[in-house]
N, C-alpha and C positions, 0 to 999 in steps of 0.2 A: 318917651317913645318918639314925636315930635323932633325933639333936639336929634336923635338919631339919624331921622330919616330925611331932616333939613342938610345936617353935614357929610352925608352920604350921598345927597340930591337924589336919593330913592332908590338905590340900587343894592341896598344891603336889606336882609329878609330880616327885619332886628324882630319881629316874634321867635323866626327859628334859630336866631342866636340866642336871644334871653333863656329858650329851652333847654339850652346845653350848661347853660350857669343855675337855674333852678330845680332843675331832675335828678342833677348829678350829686352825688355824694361829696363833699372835699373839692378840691380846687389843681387847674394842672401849673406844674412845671414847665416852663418854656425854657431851652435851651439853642442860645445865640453862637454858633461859629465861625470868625473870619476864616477863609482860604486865598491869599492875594485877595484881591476884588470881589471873590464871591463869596456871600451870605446864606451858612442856612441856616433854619431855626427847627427845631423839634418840639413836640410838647408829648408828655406822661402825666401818670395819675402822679401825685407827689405823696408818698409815705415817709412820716417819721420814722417809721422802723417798718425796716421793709420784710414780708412774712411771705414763706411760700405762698400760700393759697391767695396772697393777694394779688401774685402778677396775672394770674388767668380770669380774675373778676375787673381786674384793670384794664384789660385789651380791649374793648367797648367803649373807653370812656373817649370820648371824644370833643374838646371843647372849639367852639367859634371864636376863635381871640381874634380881635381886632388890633394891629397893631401899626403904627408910625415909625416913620425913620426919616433922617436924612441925609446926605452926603454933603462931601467937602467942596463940592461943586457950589451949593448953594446954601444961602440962611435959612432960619427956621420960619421965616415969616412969610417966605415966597416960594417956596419948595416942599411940601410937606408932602411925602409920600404914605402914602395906606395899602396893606397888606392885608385879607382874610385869614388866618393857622384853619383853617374847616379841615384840615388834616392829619396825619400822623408826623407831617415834616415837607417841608418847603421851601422855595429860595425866590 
């Protein structure tokens, strides 16, 4: 929790992120799109075998993914960007 809230300098709510990886059933699928220059990412419930009744208990699930990236602009050691998914899809 500590380590969280050091390399965030306090600005990420990591109780109400931990909630959405311990409440949740299963784990999401995050899905990465280039378009030229712009990025977007999506996340779903991830099903091995996907069942009717599952997509309407799925629409709820919602995870806080924490995610890094960087560009060709700069190295990994001096650029590191961070991203919150706290949604259905982002850019």
């Amino acid at each position: 929790y500590d380590c969280f809230l050091q390399i965030t300098n306090g600005t990420l709510d990591v109780k109400k992120l931990m909630k959405t990886w311990i409440l949740h059933k299963g784990f999401p699928l995050v899905t990465v799109v280039r378009k030229g220059k712009i990025i977007s990412v999506q996340q779903e419930k991830f099903f091995y075998r996907v069942e009717p009744e599952n997509w309407t208990s799925a629409a709820s699930y919602l995870w806080h993914i924490p995610l890094t990236y960087i560009t060709s602009s700069c190295n990994f050691t001096h650029c590191t960007n961070a991203y919150l998914l706290d949604q259905k899809s982002g850019m």
